[in-house]
Z-matrix of the N, CA and C atoms (Angstrom, degrees):
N
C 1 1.457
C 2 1.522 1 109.29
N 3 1.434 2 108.49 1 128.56
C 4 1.455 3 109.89 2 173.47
C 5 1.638 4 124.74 3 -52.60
N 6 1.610 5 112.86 4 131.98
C 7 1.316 6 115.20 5 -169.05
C 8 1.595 7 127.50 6 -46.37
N 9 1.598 8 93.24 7 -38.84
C 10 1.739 9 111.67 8 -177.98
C 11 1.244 10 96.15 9 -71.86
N 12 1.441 11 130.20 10 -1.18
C 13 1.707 12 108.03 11 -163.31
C 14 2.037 13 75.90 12 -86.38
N 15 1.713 14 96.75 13 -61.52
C 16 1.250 15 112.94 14 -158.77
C 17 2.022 16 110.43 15 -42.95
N 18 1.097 17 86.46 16 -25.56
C 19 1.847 18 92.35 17 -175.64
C 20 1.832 19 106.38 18 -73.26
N 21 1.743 20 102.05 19 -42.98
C 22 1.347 21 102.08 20 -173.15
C 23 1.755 22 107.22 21 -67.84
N 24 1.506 23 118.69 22 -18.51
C 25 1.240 24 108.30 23 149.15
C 26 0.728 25 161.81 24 -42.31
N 27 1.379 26 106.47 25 -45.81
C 28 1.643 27 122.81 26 160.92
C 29 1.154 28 131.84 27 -86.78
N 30 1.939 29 127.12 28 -3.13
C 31 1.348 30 151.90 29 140.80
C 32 1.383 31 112.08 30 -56.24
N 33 1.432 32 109.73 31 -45.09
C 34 1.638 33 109.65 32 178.94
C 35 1.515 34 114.75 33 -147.82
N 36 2.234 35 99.64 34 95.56
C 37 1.481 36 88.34 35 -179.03
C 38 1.570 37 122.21 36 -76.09
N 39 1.013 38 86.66 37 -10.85
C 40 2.192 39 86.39 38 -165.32
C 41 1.132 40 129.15 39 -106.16
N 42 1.465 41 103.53 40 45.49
C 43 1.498 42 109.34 41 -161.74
C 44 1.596 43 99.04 42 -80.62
N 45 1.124 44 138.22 43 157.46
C 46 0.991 45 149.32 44 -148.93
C 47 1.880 46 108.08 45 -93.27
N 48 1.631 47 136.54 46 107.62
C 49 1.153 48 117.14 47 -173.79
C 50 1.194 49 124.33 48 -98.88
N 51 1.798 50 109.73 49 159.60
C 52 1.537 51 114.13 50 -149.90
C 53 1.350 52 110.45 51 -113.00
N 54 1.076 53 120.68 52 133.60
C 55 1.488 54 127.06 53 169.72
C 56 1.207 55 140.34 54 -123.72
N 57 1.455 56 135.32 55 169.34
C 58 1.335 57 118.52 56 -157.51
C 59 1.162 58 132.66 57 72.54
N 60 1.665 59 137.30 58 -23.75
C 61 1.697 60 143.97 59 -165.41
C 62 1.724 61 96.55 60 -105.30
N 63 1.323 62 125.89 61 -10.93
C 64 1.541 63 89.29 62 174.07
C 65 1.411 64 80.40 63 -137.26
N 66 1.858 65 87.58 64 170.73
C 67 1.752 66 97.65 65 174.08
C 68 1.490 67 108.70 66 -156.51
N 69 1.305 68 125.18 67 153.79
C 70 1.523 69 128.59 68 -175.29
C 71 1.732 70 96.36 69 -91.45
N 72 1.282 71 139.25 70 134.64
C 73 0.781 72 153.88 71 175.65
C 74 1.787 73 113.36 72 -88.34
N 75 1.060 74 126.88 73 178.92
C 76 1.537 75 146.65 74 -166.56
C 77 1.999 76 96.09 75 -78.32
N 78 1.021 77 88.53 76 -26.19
C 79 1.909 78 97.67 77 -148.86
C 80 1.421 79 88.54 78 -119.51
N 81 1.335 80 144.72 79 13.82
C 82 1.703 81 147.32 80 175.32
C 83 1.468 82 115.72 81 49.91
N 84 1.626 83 89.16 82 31.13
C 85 1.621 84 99.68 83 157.09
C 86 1.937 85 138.63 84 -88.17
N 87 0.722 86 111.84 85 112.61
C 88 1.570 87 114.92 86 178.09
C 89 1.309 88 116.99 87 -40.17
N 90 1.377 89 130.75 88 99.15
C 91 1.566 90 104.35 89 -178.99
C 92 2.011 91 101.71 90 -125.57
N 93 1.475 92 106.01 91 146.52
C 94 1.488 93 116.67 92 163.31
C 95 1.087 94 133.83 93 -66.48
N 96 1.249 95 129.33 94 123.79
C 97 1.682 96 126.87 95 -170.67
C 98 1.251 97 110.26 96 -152.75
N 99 1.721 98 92.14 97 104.81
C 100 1.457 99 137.37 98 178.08
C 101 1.954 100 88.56 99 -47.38
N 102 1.802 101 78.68 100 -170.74
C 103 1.738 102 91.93 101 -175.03
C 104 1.432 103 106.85 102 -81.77
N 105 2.045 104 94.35 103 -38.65
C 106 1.657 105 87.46 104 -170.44
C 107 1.494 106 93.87 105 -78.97
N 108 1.031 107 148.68 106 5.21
C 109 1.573 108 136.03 107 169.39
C 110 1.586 109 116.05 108 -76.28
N 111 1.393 110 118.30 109 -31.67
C 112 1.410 111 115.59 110 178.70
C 113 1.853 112 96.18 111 -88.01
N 114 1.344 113 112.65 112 -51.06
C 115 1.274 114 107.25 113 -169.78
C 116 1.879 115 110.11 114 -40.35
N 117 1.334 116 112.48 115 -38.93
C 118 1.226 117 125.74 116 177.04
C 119 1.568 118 123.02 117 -73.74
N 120 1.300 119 113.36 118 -36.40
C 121 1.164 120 138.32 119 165.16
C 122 1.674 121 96.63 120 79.31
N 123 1.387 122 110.02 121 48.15
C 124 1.441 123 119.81 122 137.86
C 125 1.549 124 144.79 123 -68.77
N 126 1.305 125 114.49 124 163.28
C 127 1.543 126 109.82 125 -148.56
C 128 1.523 127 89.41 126 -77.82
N 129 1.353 128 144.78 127 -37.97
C 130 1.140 129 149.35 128 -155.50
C 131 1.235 130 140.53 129 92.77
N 132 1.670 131 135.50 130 -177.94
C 133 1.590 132 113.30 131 -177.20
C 134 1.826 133 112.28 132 -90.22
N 135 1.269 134 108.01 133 112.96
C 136 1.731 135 89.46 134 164.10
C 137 1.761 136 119.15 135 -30.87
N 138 1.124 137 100.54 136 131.52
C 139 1.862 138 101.15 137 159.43
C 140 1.622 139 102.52 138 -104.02
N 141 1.475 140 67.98 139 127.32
C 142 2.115 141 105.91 140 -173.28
C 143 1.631 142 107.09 141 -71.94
N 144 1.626 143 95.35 142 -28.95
C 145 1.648 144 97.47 143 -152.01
C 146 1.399 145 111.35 144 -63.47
N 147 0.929 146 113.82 145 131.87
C 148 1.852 147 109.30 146 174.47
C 149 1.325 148 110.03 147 -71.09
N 150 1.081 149 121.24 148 -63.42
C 151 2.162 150 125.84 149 176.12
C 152 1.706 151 85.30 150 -41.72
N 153 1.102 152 129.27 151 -71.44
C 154 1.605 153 129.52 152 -131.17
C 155 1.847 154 90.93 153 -68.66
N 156 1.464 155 115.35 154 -56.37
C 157 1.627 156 101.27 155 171.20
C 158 1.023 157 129.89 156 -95.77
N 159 1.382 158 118.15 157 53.69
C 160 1.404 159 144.71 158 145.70
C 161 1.551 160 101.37 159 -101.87
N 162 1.341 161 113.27 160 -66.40
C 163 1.400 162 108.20 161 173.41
C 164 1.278 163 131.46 162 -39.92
N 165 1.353 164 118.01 163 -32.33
C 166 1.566 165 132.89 164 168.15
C 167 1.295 166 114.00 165 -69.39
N 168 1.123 167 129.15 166 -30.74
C 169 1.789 168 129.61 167 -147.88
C 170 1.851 169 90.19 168 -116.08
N 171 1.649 170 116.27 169 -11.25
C 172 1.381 171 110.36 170 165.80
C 173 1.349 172 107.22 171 -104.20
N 174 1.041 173 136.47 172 22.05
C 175 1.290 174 139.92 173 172.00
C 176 1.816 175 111.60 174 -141.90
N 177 1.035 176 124.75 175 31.59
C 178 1.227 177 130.75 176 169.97
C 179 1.596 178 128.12 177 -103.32
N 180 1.327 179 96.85 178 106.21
C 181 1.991 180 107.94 179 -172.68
C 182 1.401 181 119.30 180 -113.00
N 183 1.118 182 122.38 181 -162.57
C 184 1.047 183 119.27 182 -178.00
C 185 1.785 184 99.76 183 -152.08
N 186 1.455 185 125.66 184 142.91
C 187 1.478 186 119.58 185 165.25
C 188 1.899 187 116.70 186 -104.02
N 189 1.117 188 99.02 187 -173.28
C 190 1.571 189 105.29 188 -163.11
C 191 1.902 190 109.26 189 -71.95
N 192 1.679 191 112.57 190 -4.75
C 193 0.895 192 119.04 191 137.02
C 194 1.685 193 139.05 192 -2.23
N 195 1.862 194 73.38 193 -91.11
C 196 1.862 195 91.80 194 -171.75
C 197 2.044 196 80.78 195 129.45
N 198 0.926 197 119.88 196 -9.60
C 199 1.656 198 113.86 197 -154.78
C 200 1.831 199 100.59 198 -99.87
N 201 1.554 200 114.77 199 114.26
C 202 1.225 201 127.33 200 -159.73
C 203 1.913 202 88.73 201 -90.01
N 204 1.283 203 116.79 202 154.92
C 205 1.549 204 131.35 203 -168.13
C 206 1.230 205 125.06 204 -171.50
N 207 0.965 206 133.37 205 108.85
C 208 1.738 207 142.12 206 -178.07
C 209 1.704 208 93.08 207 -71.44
N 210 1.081 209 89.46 208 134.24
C 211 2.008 210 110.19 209 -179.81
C 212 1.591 211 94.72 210 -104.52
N 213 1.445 212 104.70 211 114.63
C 214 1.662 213 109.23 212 179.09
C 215 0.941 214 106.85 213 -121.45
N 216 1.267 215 111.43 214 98.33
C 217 1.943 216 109.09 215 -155.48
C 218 1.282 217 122.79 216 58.99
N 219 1.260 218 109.50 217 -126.80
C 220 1.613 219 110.86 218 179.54
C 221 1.440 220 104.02 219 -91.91
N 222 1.362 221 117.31 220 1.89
C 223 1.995 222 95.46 221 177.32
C 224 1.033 223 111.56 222 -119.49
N 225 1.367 224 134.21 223 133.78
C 226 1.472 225 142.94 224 168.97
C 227 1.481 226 113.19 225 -67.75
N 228 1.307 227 103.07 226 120.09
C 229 1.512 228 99.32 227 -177.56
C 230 1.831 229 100.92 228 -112.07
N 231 1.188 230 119.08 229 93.30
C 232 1.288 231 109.79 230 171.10
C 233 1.593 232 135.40 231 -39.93
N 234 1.347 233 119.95 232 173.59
C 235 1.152 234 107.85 233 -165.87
C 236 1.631 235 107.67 234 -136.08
N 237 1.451 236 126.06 235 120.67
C 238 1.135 237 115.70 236 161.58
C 239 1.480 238 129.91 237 -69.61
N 240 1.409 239 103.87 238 146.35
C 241 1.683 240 100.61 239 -165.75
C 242 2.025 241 108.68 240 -104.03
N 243 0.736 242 86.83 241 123.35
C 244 1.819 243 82.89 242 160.09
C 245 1.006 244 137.43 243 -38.06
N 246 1.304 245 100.06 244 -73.25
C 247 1.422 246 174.96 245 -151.39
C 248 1.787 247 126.90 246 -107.75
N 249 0.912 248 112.43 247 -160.33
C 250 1.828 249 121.92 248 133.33
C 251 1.528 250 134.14 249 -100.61
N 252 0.888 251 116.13 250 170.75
C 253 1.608 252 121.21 251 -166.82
C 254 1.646 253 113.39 252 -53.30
N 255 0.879 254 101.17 253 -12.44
C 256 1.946 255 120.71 254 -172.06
C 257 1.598 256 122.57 255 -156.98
N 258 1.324 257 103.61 256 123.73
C 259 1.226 258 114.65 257 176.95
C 260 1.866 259 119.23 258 -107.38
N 261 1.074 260 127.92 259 111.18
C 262 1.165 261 142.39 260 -166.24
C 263 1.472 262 118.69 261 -84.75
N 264 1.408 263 124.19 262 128.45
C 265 1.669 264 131.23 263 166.58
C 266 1.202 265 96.53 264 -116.62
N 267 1.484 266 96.93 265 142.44
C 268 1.946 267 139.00 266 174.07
C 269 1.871 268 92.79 267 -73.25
N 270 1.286 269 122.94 268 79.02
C 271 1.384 270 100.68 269 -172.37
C 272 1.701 271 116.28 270 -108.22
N 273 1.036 272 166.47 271 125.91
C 274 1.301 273 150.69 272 -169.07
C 275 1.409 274 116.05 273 -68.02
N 276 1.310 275 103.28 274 155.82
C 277 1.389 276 107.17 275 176.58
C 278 1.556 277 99.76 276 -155.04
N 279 2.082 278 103.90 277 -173.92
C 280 1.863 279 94.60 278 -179.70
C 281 1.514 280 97.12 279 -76.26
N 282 1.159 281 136.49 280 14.01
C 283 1.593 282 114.41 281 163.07
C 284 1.087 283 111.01 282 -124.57
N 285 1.808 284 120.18 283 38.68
C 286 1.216 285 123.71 284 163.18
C 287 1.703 286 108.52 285 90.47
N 288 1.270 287 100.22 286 -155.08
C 289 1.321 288 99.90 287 -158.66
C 290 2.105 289 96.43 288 -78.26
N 291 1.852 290 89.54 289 157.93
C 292 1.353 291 88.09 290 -159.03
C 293 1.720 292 99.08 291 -138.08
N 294 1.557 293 131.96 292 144.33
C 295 1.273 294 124.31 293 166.09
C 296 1.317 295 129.62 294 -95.64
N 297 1.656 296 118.39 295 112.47
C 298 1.182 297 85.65 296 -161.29
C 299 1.647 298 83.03 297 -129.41
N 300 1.683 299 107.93 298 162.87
C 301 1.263 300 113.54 299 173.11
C 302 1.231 301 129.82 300 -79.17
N 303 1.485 302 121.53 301 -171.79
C 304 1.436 303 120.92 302 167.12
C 305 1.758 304 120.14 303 -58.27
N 306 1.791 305 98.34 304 -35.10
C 307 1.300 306 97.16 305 -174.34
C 308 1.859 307 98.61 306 -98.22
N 309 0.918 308 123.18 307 44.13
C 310 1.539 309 143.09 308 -161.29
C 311 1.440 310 110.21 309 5.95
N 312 1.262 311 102.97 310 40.10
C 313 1.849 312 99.57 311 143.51
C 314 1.317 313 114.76 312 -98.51
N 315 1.437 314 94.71 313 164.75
C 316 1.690 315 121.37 314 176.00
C 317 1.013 316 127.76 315 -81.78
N 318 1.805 317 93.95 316 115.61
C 319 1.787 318 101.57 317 154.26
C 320 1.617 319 121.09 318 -104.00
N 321 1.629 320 98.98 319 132.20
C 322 1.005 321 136.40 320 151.70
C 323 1.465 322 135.88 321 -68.16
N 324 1.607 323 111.66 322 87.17
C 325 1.584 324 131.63 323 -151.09
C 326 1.357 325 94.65 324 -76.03
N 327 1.832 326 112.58 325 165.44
C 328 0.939 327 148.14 326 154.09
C 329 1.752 328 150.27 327 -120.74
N 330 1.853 329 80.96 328 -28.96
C 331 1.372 330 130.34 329 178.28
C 332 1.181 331 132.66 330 -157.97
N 333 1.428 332 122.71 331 177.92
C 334 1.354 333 123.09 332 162.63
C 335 1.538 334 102.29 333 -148.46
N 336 1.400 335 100.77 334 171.18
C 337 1.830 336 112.04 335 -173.40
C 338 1.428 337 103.70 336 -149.87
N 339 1.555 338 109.37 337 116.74
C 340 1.683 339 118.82 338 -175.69
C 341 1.616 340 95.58 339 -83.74
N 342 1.191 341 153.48 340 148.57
C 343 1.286 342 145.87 341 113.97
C 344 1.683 343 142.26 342 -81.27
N 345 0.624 344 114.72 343 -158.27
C 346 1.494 345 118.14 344 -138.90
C 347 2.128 346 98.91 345 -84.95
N 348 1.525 347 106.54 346 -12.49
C 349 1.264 348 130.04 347 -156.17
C 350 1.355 349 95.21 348 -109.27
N 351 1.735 350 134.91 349 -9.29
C 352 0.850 351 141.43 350 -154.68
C 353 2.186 352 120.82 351 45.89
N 354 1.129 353 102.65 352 33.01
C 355 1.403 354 120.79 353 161.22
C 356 1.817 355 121.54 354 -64.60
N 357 0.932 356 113.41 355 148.13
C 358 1.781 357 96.99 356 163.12
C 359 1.437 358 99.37 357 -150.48
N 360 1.347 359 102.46 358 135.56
C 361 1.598 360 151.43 359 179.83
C 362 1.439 361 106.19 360 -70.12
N 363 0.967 362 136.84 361 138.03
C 364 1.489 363 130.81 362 150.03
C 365 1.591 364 120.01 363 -144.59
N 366 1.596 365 96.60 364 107.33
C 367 1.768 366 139.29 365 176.62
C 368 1.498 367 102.88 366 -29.77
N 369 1.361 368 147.33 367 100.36
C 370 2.025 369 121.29 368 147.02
C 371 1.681 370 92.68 369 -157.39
N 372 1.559 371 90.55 370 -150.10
C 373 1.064 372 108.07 371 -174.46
C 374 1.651 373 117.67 372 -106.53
N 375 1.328 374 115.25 373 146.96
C 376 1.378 375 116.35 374 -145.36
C 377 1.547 376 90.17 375 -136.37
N 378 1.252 377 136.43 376 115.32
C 379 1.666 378 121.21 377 169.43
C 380 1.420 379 111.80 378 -94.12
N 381 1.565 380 97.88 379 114.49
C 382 1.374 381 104.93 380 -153.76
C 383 2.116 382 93.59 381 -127.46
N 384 1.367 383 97.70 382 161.74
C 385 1.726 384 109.95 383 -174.20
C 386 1.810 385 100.96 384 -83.00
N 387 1.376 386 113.71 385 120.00
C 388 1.582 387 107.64 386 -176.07
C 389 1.526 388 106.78 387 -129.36
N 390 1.536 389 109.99 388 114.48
C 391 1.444 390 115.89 389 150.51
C 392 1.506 391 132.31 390 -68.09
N 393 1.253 392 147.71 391 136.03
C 394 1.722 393 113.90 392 -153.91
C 395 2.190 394 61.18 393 -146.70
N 396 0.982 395 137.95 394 -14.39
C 397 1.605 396 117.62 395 -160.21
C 398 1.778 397 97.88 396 -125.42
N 399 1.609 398 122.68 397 -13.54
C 400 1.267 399 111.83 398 167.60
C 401 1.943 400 96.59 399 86.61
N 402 1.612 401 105.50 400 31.99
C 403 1.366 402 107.33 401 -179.26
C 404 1.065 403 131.04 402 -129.06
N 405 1.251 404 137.60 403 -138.88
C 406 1.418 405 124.96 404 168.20
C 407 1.671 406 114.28 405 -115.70
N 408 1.487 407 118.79 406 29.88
C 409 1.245 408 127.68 407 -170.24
C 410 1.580 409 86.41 408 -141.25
N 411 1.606 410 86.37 409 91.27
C 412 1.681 411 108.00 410 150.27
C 413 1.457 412 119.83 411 -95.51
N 414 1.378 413 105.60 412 147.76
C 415 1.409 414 127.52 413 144.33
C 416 1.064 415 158.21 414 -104.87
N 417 1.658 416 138.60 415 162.56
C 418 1.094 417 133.15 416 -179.90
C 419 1.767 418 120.09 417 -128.35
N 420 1.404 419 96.08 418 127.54
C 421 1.317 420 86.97 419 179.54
C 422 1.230 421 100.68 420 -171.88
N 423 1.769 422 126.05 421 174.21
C 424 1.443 423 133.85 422 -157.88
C 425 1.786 424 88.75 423 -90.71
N 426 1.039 425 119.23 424 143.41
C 427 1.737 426 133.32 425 -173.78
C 428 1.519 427 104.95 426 -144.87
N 429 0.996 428 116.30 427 128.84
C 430 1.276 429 111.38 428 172.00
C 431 1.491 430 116.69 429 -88.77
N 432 1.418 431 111.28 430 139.61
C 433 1.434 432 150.44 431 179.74
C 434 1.230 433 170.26 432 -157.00
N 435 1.095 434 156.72 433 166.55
C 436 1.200 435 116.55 434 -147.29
C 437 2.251 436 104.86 435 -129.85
N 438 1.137 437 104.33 436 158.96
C 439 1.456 438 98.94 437 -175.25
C 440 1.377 439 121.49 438 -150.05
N 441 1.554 440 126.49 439 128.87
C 442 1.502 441 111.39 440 -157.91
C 443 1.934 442 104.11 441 -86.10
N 444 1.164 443 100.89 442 133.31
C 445 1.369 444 109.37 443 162.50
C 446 1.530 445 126.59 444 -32.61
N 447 1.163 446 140.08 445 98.21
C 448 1.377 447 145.88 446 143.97
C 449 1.620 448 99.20 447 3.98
N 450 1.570 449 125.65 448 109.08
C 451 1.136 450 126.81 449 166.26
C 452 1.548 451 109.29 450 -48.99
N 453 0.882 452 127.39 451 -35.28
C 454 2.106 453 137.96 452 -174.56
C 455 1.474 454 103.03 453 -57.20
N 456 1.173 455 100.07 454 -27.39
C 457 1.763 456 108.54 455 -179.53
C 458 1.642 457 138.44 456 -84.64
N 459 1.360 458 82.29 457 -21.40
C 460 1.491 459 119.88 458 -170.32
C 461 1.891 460 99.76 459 -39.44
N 462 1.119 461 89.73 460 -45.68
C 463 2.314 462 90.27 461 -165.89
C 464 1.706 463 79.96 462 -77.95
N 465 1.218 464 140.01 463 -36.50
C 466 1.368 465 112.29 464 -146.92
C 467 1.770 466 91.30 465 -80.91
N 468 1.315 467 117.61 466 -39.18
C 469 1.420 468 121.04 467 178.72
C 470 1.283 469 123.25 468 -46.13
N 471 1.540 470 109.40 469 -19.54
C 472 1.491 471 110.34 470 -170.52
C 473 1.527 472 84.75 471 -100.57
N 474 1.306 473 141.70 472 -36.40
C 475 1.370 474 109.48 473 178.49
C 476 1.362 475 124.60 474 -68.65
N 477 1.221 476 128.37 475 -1.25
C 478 1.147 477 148.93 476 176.54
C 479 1.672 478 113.55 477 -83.08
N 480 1.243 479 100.89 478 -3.79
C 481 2.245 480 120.24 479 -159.27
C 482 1.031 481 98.18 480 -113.77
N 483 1.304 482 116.28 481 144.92
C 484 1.516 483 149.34 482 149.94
C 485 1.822 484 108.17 483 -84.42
N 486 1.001 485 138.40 484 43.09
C 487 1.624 486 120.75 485 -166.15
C 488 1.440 487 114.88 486 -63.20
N 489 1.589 488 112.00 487 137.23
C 490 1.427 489 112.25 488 144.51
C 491 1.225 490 117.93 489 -114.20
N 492 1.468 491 127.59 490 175.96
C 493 1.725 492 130.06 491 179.78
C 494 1.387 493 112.56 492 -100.60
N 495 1.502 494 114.31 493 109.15
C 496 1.070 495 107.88 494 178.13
C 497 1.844 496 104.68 495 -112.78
N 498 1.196 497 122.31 496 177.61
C 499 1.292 498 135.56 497 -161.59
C 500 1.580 499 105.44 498 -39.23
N 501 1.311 500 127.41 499 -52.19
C 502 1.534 501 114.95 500 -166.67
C 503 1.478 502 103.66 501 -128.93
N 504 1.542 503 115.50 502 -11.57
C 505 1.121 504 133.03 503 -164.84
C 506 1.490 505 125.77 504 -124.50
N 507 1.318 506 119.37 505 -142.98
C 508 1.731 507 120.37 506 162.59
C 509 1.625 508 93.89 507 -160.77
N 510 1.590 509 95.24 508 141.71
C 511 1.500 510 104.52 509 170.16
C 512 1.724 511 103.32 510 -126.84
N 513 1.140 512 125.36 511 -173.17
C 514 1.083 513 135.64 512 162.55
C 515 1.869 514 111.15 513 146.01
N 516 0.955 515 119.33 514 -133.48
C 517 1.692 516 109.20 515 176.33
C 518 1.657 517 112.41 516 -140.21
N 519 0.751 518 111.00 517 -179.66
C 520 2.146 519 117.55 518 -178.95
C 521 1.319 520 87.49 519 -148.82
N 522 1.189 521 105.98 520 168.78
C 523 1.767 522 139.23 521 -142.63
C 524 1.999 523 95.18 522 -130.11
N 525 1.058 524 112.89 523 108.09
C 526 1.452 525 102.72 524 -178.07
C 527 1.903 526 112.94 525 -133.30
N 528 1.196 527 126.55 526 84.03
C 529 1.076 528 145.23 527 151.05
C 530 2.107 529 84.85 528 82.94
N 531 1.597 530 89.84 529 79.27
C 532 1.068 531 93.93 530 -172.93
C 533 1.836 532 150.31 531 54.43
N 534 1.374 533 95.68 532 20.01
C 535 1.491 534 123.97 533 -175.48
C 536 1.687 535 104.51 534 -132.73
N 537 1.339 536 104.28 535 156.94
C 538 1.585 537 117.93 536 -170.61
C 539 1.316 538 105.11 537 -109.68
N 540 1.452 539 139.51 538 88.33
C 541 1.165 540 123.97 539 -160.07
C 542 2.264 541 102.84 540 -111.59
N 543 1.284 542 98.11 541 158.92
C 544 1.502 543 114.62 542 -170.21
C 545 1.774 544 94.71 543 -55.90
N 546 1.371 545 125.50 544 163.03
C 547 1.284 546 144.88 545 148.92
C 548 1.613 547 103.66 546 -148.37
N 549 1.429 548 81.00 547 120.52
C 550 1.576 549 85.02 548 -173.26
C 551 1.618 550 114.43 549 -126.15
N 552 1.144 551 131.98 550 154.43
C 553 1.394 552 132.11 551 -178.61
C 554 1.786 553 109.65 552 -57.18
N 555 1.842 554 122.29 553 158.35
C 556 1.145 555 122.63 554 174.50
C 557 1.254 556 108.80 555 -163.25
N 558 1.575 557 119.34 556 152.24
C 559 1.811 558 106.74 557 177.84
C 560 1.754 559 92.81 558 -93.55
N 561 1.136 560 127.35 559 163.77
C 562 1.072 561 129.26 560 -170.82
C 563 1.799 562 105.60 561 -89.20
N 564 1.740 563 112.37 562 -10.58
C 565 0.986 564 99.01 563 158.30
C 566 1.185 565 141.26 564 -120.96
N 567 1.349 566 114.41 565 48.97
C 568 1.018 567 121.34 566 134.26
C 569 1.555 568 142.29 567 -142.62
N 570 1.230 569 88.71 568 52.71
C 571 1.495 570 122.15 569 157.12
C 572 1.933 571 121.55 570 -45.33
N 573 1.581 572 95.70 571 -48.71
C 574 1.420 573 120.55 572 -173.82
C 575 1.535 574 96.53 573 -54.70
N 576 1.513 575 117.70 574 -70.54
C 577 1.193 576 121.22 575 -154.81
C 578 1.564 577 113.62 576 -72.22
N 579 1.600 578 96.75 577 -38.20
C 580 2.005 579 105.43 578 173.80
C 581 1.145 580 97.51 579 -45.62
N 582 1.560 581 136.78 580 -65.03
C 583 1.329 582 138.76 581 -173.46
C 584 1.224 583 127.31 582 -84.67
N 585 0.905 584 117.38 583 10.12
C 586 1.903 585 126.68 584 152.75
C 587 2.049 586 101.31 585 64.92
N 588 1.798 587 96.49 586 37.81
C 589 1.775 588 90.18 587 179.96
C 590 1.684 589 94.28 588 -122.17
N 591 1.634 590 97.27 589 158.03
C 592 1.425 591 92.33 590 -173.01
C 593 2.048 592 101.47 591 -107.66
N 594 1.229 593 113.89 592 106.56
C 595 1.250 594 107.97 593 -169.56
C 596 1.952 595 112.49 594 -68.04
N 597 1.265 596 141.23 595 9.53
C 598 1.242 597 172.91 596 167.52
C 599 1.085 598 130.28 597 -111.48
N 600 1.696 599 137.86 598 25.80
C 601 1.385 600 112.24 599 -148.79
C 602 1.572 601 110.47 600 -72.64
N 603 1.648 602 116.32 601 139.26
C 604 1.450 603 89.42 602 139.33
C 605 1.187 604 120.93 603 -131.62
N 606 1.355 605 112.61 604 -153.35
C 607 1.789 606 121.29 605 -176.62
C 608 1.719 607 110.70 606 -44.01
């Protein structure tokens, strides 16, 4: 988390927090949502800005909640989710294929979870910014969590799959930098609660 955010914290704890105006999208896009956008319950405006979602994706935490929030200075502006808290690309690198998030850090897999929508999930560890007391003493550290696959990825994931057919879904395993890892079936709703995130937060 950026220093000036962390300083304007401790200049101003009680700033008042905001909800409803941003949201993580399907595709780990940032988008703005006005009044008439929630009142309507529209998807919202992409943010174009390059500085501004950089600025977001280095200041993005989560509290003891489950409720994910960009710290913009001193005010937490929570975040509606699509989705889950993170959306993941299959991206290459010199050690091959690589996961990286919206805010392009690394996850470090364990699993994956197909659902019922034919979506896929992928289970690890995520080093992510955590408030657990609602204060000005954040942290950082690897947490495990979960993040839906980049639809763009979808064919490369299946060459990466073993599938079988199970009742509403597909399970079987994927192949990950020389390891055999689980894919296992999931309903998509309850994703929220397995992973302890609140895709809605409010006050």
């Amino acid at each position: 988390m950026d220093e000036q955010v962390l300083r304007s914290l401790i200049k101003w704890p009680n700033v008042p927090d905001c909800f409803g105006w941003l949201a993580l999208d399907r595709r780990g896009q940032w988008r703005m949502r006005d009044e008439f956008t929630q009142q309507n319950k529209l998807p919202g405006q992409v943010i174009q800005h390059l500085a501004l979602n950089d600025f977001i994706s280095r200041n993005y935490a989560f509290d003891e909640l489950g409720r994910y929030f960009f710290q913009n200075g001193p005010q937490r502006v929570f975040v509606t989710l699509d989705a889950t808290p993170w959306i993941v690309r299959l991206l290459p690198s010199e050690q091959g294929l690589r996961l990286t998030t919206q805010c392009q850090t690394h996850l470090e897999p364990n699993a994956a979870l197909s659902d019922e929508k034919g979506n896929i999930y992928i289970v690890g560890l995520i080093n992510q910014v955590t408030d657990e007391s609602h204060s000005t003493d954040l942290s950082t550290a690897n947490h495990f969590s979960v993040a839906l696959l980049h639809d763009h990825d979808l064919d490369l994931f299946s060459e990466l799959a073993k599938l079988r057919e199970e009742a509403c879904s597909f399970g079987g395993s994927w192949s990950w930098h020389g390891k055999s890892l689980s894919l296992d079936p999931v309903h998509s709703n309850e994703l929220s609660t397995r992973f302890n995130y609140s895709p809605s937060p409010r006050a």
